[in-house]
C-alpha positions in Angstrom: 0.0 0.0 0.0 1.3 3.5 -0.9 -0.1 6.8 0.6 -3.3 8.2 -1.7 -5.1 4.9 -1.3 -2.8 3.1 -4.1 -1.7 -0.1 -4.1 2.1 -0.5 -5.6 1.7 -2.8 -8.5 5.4 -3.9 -11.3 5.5 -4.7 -14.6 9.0 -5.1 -16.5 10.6 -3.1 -14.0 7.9 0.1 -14.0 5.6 0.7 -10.8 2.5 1.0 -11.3 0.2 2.8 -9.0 -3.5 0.9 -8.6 -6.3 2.3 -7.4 -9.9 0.3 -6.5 -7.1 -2.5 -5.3 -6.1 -4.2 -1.7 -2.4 -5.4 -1.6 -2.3 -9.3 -2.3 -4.8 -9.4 -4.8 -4.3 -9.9 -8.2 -6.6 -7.7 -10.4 -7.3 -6.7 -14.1 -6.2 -3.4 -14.7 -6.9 -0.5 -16.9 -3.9 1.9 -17.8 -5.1 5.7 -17.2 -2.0 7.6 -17.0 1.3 7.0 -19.0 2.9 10.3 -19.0 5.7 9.5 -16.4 8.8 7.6 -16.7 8.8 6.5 -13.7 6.0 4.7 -12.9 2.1 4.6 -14.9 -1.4 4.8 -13.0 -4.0 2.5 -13.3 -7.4 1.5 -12.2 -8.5 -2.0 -10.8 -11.9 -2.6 -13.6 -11.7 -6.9 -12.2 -10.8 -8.5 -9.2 -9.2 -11.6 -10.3 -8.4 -12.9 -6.5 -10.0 -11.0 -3.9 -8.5 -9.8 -0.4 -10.9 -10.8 2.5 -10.6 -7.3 3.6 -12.5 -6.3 0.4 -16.5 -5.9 0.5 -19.2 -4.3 -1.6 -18.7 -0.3 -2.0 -21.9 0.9 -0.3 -21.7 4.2 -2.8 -22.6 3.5 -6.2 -20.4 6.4 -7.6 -17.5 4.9 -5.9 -16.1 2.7 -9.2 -13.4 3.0 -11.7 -13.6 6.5 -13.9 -16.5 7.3 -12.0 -16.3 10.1 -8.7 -12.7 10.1 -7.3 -13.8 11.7 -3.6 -13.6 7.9 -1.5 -10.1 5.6 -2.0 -11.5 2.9 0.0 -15.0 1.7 0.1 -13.8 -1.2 -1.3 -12.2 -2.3 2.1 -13.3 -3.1 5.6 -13.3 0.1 8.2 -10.8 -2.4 10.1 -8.9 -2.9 7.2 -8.8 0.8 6.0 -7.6 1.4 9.9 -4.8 -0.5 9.1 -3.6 0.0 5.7 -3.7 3.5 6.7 -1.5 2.6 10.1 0.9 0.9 7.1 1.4 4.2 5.5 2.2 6.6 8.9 4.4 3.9 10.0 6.2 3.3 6.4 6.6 7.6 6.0 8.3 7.6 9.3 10.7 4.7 8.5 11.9 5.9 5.3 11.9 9.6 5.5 12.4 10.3 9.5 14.4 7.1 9.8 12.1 5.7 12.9 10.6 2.4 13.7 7.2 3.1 15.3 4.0 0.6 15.4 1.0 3.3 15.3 -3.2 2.4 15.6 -5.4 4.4 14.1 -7.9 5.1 16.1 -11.5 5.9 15.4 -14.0 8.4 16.2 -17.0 8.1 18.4 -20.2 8.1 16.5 -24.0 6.7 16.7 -22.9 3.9 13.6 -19.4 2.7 12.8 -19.6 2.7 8.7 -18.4 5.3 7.9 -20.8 7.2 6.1 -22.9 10.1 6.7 -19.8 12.3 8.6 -18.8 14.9 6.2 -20.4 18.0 7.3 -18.7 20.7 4.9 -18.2 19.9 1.1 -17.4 21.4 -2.1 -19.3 20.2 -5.4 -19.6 21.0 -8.8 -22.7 21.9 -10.7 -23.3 19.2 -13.5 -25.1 19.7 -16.7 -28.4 19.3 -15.5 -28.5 22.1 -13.0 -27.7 19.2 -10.2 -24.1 19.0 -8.2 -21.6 16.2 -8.1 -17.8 15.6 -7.6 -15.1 15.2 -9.3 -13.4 12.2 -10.9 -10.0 11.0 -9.5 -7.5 13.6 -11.1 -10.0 15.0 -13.5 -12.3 18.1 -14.0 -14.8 15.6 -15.2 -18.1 16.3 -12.8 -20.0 12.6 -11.6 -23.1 13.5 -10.7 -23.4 12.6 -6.9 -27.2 12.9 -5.3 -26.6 10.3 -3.4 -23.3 10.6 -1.9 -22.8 8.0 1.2 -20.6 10.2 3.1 -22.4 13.0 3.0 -23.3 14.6 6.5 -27.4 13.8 6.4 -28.4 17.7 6.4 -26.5 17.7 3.1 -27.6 14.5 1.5 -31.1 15.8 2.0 -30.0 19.3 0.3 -27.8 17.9 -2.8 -30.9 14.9 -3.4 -33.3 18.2 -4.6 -31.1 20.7 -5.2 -33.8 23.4 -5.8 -31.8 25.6 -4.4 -29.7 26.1 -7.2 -32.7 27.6 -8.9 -32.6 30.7 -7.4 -31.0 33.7 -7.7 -27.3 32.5 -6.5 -27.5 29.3 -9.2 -23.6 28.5 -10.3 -23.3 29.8 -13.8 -21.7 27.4 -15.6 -20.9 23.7 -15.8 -18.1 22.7 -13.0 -18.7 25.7 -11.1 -18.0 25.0 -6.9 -20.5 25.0 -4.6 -19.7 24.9 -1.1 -22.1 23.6 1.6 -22.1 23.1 5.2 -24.4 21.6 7.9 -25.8 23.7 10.0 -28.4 24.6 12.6 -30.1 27.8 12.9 -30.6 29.6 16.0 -33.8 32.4 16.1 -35.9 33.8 18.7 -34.7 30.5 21.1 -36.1 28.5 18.4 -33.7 25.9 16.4 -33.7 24.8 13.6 -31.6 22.8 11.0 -30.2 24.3 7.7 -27.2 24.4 4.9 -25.4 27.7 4.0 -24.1 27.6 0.5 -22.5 29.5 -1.4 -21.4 29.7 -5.2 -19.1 32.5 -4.6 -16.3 33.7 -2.2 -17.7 35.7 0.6 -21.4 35.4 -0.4 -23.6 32.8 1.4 -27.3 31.1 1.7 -29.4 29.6 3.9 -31.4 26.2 3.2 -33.9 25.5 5.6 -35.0 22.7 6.3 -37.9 21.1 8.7 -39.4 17.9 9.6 -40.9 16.0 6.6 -44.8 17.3 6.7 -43.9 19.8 9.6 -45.0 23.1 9.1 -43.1 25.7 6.4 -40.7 27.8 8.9 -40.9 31.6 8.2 -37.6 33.3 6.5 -34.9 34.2 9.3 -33.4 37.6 9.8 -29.9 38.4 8.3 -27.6 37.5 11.4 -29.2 34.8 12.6 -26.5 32.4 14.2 -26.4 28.6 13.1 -25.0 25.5 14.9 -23.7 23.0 13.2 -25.4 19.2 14.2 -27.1 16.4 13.4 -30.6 15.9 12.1 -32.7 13.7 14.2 -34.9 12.4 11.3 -36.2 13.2 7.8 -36.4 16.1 6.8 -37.1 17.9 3.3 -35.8 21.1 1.6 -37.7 24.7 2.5 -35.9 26.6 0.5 -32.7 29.2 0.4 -32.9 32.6 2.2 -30.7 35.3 1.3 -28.5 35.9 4.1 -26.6 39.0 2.6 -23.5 36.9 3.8 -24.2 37.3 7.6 -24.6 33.6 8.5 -22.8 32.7 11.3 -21.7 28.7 12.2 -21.8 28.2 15.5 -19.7 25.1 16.5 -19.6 23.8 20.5 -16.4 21.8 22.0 -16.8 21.0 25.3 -19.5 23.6 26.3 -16.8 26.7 24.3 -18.5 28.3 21.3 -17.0 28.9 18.6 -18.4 31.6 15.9 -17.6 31.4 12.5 -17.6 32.8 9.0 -19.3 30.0 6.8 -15.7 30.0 5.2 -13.7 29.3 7.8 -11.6 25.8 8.0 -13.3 23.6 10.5 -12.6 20.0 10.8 -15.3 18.1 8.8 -16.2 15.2 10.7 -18.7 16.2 13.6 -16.7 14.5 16.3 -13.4 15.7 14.8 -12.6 18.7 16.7 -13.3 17.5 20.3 -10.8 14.4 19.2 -8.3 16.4 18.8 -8.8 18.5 21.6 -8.8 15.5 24.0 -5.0 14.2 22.3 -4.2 17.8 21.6 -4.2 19.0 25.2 -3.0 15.7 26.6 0.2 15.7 24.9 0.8 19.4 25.3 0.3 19.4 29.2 0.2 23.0 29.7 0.0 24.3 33.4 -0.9 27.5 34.5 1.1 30.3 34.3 2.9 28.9 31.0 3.3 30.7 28.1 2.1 28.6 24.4 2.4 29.3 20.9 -0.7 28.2 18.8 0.6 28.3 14.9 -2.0 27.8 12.3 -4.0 28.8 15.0 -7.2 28.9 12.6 -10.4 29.6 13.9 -8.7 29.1 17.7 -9.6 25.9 18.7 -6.6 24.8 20.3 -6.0 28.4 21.6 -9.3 28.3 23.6 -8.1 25.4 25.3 -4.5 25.9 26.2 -5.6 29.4 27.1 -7.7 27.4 30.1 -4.7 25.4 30.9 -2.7 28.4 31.5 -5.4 30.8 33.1 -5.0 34.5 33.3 -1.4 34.1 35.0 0.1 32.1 31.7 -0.5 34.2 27.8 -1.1 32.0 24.6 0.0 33.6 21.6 -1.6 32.6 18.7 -0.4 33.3 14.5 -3.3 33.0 11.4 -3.0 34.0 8.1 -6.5 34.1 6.8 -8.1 37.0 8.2 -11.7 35.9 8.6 -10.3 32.7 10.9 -8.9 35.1 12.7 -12.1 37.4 13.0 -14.2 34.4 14.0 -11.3 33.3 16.8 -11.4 37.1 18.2 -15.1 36.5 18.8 -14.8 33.4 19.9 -12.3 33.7 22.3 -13.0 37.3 23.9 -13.4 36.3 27.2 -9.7 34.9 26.9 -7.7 38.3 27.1 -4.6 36.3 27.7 -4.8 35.1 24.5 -3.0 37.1 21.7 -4.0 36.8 18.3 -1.5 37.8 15.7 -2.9 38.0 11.8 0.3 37.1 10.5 1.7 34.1 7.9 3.8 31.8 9.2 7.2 32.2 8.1 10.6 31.8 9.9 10.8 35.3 10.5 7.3 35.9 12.0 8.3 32.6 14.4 11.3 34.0 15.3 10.1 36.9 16.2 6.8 35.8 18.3 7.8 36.5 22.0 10.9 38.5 21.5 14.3 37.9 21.0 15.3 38.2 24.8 13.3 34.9 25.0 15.8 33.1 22.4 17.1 29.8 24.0 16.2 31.2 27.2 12.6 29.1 28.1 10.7 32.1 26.9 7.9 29.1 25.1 6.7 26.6 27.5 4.7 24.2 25.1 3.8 25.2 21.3 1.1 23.6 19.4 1.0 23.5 15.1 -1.0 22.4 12.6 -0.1 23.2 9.7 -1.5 22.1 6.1 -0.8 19.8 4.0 2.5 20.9 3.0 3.8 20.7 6.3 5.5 23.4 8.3 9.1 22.9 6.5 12.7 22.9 7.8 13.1 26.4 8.3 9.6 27.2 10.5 11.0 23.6 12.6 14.2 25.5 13.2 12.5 28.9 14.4 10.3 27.2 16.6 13.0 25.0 18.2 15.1 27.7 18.4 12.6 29.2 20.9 13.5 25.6 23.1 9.8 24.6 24.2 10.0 21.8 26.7 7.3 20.1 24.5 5.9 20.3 21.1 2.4 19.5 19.9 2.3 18.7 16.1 -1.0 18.0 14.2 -0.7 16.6 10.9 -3.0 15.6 7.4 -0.6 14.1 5.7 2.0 11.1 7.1 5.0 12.5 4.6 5.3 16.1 6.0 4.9 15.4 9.8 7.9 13.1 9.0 10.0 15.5 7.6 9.1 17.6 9.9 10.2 15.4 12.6 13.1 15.0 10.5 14.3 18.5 10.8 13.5 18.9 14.8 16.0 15.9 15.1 18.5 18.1 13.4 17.4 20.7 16.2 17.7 18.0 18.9 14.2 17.2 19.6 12.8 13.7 19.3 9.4 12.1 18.5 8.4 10.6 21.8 4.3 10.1 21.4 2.3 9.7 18.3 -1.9 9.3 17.7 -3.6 8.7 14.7 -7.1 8.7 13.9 -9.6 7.9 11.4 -10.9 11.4 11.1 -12.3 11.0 7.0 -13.3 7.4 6.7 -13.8 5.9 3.4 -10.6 8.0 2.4 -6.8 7.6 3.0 -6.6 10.4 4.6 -5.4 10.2 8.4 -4.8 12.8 11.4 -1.8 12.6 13.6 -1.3 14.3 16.7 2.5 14.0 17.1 4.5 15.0 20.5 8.2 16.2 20.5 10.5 17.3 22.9 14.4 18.0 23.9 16.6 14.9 23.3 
């Protein structure tokens, strides 16, 4: 198994990369890419001896050529655990040069099947005025109004897209449409919705009520939303123009958090109180400590290591995108010690975060990162390190940039000494890691 849910496949010498395929089979497959030297793609279109990991996709859509958004509905949720365990532990050993065994762990939730969990989305209008996704490494749109994975507030909104009859309807074939679940909040009354929206900065509201209930009257621009489940059927009431002031209200351990529809919020519902559990764990910070929050985002890990140093201890937190950091200033306002900077992360913004009297000198207690997918890269390693925390929190999205990372803080004489992974996107090879470093 390689990372991207491809299994390594040779052929007179050339890799071949296989999707649709579980290692130890032996499939029939279809050449879709020859434009490397290197290696060639392909798809697995028969199944010639079959894995007994290997069951029935439940999503129709999820077939060779067809939509590319699940790698592994082909396998087990056990077996996707593992195969994605396989990969952490293989990016470790060949780019950070360690031997770890890691579990990937799952998340709580009212059915283990991995469906029905993704509660923000981007599709693309089709043809016929409905939305779907894309096909793997294509701009080809599969019409998707059934998507499994689908959190069921948008299932029920991309089924009967009506809403893309009004007056926000994408304009052309391909076009994204971004949706996320939500609750609305009005008058002390709640009730469950979808923003959308078809443009940057400009977002909808679709109600929606209990099948037969009564037809909900339109909201007020402002109105605050909460994302959550639905607790039964419900059908589509149609989009109110918001004028852009919809606010997602999202609730981690009794803290609200406000946010811009926009803002990056982890996608499964029971994602972000995961990682606030591991994250806060591993970073042990005790009052009167100072932390650095990078990629702070929206400020969920802020909130929480601002608790665990109280007024006495300061947590300074850095975010590039300006609306994250808007929603985090709400969001956090009865945390004064916290310090939001709206700044990019770079080796000189690190370097310069608490001073340079603090250089070397124990001016950072514990620091906490999550950076994208990239990773946070040799130089940013070295800035933070430099500032000598006694322990380092890293999250990560993707196994082959939390090991180089790890890689450089060896150079800077700190060592991997805990490690979590969970199954945050099942159906996908895509895992979370919640990495802990600290002085050698």
């Amino acid at each position: 198994m390689a990372h991207h849910g491809l299994c390594v496949a040779r052929t007179d010498g050339r890799v071949v990369f296989v999707r649709h395929a579980l290692p130890g089979e032996r499939v029939l497959a279809r050449i879709t890419d020859v434009s490397h030297d290197r290696y060639w793609r392909a798809d697995a279109t028969e199944i010639l001896v079959a894995s007994p990991d290997r069951v029935e996709p439940p999503c129709p859509h999820a077939r060779p050529g067809q939509c590319g958004g699940c790698d592994w509905q082909h396998a087990t949720l056990d077996a996707q655990r593992r195969l994605k365990a396989t990969v952490v532990e293989d990016s470790l050993r060949r780019i950070a040069g360690l031997e770890r065994a890691v579990r990937v762990e799952p998340l709580p939730a009212k059915a283990d099947d991995g469906l029905g969990w993704r509660t923000r989305m981007r599709f693309a209008r089709t043809p016929d005025g409905g939305v779907g996704l894309r096909a793997h490494r294509s701009h080809q749109v599969v019409a998707t109004p059934d998507c499994r994975i689908a959190h069921p507030s948008l299932a029920q909104v991309i089924a009967d897209p009506v809403f893309l009859q009004g007056p926000a309807a994408p304009e052309r074939t391909g076009q994204a449409v971004d949706l996320v679940a939500a609750k609305l909040t009005e008058s002390g009354t709640t009730s469950d919705a979808v923003a959308f929206s078809t443009s940057s900065g400009s977002w909808q509201l679709v109600r929606l009520r209990p099948e037969g209930g009564p037809e909900p009257a339109a909201p007020e621009a402002g109105a605050a939303a909460e994302s959550a489940g639905l607790a039964g059927p419900v059908d589509v009431a149609g989009p109110v123009d918001v004028a852009g002031a919809v606010e997602v209200v999202e609730t981690v351990e009794g803290r609200s958090f406000r946010l811009e529809p926009g803002v990056f919020w982890q996608v499964h519902p029971a994602a972000a109180a995961t990682l606030v559990d591991a994250v806060r764990t591993a970073a042990a910070a005790a009052p009167g400590e100072t932390a650095l929050d990078l990629y702070s985002g929206a400020g969920l890990f802020a909130a929480f290591l601002a608790e665990a140093v109280g007024p006495t201890g300061r947590v300074i937190a850095m975010e590039s995108d300006e609306a994250a950091v808007r929603s985090a200033a709400r969001s956090l306002a009865d945390l004064p010690w916290v310090s939001l900077r709206s700044l990019r992360v770079t080796p000189a913004t690190v370097r310069g975060l608490v001073g340079g009297s603090d250089r070397q000198g124990g001016g950072v207690d514990v620091a906490v990162l999550d950076p994208p997918r990239t990773g946070a890269g040799r130089e940013v390693m070295a800035e933070l390190l430099g500032h000598r925390p006694r322990r380092v929190v890293y999250v990560a999205c993707d196994p082959a940039a939390l090991a180089r990372d790890v890689a450089a803080a060896a150079e800077e004489g700190y060592r991997l000494t805990a490690l979590r992974a969970f199954d945050l996107f099942p159906m996908t090879s895509h895992v979370e890691c919640v990495a802990t470093l600290e002085p050698a």
